[in-house]
N, C-alpha and C positions, 0 to 999 in steps of 0.2 A: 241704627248706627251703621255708617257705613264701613264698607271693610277696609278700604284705603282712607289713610289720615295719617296725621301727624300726631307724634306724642308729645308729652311734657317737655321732652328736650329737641322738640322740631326736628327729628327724625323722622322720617317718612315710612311708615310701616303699611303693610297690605296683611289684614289678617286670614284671606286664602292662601296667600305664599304659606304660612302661619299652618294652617289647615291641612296643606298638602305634607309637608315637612314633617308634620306630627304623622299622617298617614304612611309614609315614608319606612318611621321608624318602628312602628308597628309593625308591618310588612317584616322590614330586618330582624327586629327581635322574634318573629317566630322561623328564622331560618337558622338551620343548624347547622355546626360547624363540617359534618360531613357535607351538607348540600352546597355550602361556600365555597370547600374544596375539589365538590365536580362542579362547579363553574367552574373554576381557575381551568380542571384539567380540560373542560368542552374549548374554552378557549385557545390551550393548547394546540388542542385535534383541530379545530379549524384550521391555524398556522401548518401546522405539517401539511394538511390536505395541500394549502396554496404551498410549501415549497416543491414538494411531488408536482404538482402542475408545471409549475416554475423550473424546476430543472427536466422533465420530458418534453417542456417546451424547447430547451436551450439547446439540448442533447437534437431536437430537428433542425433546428437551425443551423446547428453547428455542423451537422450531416449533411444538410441542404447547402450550406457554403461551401464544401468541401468538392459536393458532387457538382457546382457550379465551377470552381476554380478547374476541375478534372474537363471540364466539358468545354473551356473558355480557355484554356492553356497561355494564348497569347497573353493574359493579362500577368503572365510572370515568364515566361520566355519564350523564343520563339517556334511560330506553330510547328513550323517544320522540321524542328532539331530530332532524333530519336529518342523518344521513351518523355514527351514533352509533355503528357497527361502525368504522367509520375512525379516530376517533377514539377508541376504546376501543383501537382497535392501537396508536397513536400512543403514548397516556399506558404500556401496557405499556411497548415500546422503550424510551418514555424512563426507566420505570421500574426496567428491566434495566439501562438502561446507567450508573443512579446505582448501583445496587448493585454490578455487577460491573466496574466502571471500564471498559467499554467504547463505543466509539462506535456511536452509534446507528444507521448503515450496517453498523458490520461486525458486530450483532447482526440486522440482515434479512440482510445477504448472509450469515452462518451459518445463520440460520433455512429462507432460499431455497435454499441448498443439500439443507438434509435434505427440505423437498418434493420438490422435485423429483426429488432422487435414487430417494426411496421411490417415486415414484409412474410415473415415466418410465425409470429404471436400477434395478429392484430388485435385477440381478445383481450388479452396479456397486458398491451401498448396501451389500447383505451382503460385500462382502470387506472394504467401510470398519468395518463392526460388527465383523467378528470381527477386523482389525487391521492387514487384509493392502492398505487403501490408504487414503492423505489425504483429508481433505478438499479439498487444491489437485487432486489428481487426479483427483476427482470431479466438482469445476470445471471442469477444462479438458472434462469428457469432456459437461457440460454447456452449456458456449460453443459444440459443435459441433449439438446438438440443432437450433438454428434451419434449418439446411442439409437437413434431412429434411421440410420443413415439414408434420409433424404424420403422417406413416406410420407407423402403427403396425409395421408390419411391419419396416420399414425399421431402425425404431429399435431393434425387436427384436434382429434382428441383430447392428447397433453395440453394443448392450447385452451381447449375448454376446462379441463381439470382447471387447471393454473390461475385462471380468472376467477374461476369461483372459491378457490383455496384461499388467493390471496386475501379473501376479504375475513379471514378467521384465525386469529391466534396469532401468534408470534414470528420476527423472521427467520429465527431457529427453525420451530414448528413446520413455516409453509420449507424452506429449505427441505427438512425431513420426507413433508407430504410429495415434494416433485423427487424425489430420490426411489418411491416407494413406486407411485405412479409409474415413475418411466421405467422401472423394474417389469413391473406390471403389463406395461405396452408392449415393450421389448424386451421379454426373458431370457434370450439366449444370446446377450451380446455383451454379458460380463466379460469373458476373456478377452474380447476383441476389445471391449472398454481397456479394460488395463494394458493390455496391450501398447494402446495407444498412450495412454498413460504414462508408462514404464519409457516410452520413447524419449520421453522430455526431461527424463531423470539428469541431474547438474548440481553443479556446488557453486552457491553465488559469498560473496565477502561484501556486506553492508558496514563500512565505515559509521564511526559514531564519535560522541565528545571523547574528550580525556584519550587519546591513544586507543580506543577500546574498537572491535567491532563484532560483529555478527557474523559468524556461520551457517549459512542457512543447506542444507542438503537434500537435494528432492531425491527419493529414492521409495522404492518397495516398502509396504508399512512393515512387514515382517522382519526385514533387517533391519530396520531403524529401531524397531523395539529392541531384538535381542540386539543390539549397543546398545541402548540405554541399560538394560538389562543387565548386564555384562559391568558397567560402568557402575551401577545400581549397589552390584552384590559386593565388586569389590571395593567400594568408596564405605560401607556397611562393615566389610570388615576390616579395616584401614583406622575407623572410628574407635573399632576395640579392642587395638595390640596398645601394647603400655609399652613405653620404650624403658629404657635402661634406668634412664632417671627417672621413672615413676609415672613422665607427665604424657598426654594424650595428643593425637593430631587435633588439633584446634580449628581448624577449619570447619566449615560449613559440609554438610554436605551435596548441597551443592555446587560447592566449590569443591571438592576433591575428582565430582564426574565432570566438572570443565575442564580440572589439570588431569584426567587419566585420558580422558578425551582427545587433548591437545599432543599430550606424551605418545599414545597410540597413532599418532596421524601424524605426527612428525617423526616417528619411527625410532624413538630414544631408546638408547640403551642397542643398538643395533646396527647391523654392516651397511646400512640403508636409511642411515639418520640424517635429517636435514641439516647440515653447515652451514652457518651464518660466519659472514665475514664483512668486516667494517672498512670501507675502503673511504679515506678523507683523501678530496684534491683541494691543495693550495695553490694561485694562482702565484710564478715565482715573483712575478713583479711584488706581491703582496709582502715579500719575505726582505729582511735587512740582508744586506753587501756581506756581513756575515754570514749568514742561515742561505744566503744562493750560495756560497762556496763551499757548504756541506751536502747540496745536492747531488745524488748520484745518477749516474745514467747504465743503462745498460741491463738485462736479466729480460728474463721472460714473464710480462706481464701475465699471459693466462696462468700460469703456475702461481700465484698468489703476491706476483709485484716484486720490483727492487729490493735487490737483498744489499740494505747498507754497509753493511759487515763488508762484504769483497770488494764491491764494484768501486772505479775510480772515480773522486771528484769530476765534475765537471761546471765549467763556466759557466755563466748567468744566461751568456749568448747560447750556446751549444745548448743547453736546456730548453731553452724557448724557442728553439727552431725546429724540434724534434717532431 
């Protein structure tokens, strides 16, 4: 009988298709539902491999365009103006970050990445090219550089460490292991680490939705604790006074070390507390023939503004010419 034929209902069947299908499913039903799901995750790991290629390729290019624009100047302004390689970087950046909607920071800190990686980690660099580490890992393993202050040798090492760390455990983890290492290489450059450290100390304000924003405060770990600390014990016992009427602070506690926090730092309750004061400008054109002939002129604006009460009406004109 042969194996390609038609059936009863002139259907064209092939009984090897038939053959293999059934082998097929034999195969599946003796795989178990562990081994289905390290395919899925082997699948995964290849994707990551390619985007690690993927972006240390990007991260050269983007450094290589950079250091073309620096060397080519004229193609954004002219050669001979002062400081024309700085500002041929410049107009690049900003020209990368119209095109690739990216911020102009986080196309040098990609760009700084792949220099230095090539140039100070090339062991480092080739495991990002062929897939086997981030770019944040290559970061971290470049945050630690300044601690070697410029050994070659030294860095050599860390540089080997690093390549063969990265290929074990976690980003946490290889983090930890170059923190330990460069301890290790360079033992006596803690003070001067923080040192430098402690240089950068700032208070940044990160706007967000709703009116809200972030505080963010670089500072000594030891102070930051004891504020928290401080904020900790008294927001603890803030939670356990019963007021008059029986009932408790209701808040979070969380939210009591946000308002002691804020109360401490805006200086409340104190000869040194911040004053808020709301000053509304109406344009007078904007105001009726009435509301201009209640405008007053005259007082000393740095003292908190027009004091209506004294001062004398003044004309619509005489207002708007002041």
């Amino acid at each position: 009988m042969d194996a390609a034929r038609f059936d009863d209902d002139d259907r064209f069947v092939d009984d090897r298709d038939r053959e293999v299908s059934e082998a097929y499913a034999r195969d599946y039903a003796e795989i178990t539902h562990e081994q289905i799901l390290s395919f899925m995750y082997d699948a995964v790991e290849e994707d990551q491999f390619d985007v690690n290629r993927r972006m240390a390729g990007r991260a050269v290019k983007l450094a290589d365009a950079f250091a073309f624009a620096r060397s080519h100047p004229w193609i954004y302004v002219e050669a001979n103006m002062p400081d024309a390689e700085q500002f041929a970087e410049r107009s690049a950046v900003l020209e990368a970050s119209l095109r690739f909607n990216l911020a102009e920071s986080t196309l040098r800190s990609i760009a700084h990445t792949a220099d230095v990686g090539r140039d100070c980690l090339p062991r480092l660099w080739a495991r990002a090219r062929d897939g086997f580490a981030g770019l944040p890992q290559v970061d971290a393993a470049i945050a630690l550089l300044p601690r070697f202050r410029g050994d070659a040798a030294l860095i050599r090492q860390f540089d080997d460490y690093a390549a063969e760390a990265v290929l074990h455990g976690s980003p946490a983890s290889f983090r930890a292991k170059l923190r330990r290492a460069a301890r290790r290489l360079a033992p006596g450059s803690d003070p001067a680490a923080h040192a430098d450290a402690f240089g950068q100390r700032r208070v940044i304000i990160e706007s967000v939705a709703d009116g809200m924003s972030w505080l963010h405060l670089y500072g000594a770990t030891t102070d930051l604790l004891a504020i928290k600390r401080r904020a900790t014990s008294t927001a603890k016992h803030l939670k356990r006074v019963v007021h008059d009427d029986g009932t408790r602070d209701e808040r979070t506690r969380d939210q009591i070390r946000a308002d002691l926090t804020v109360a401490w730092l805006r200086g409340a309750g104190t000869a040194t507390a911040v004053k808020t004061k709301v000053f509304v400008t109406v344009p007078l054109d904007a105001l009726t023939p009435e509301a201009q002939h209640t405008v007053r002129r005259g007082g000393d604006l740095r003292d908190g503004g027009l004091d209506l009460a004294s001062e004398p009406n003044c004309s619509a004109t005489a207002r708007s010419t002041r």
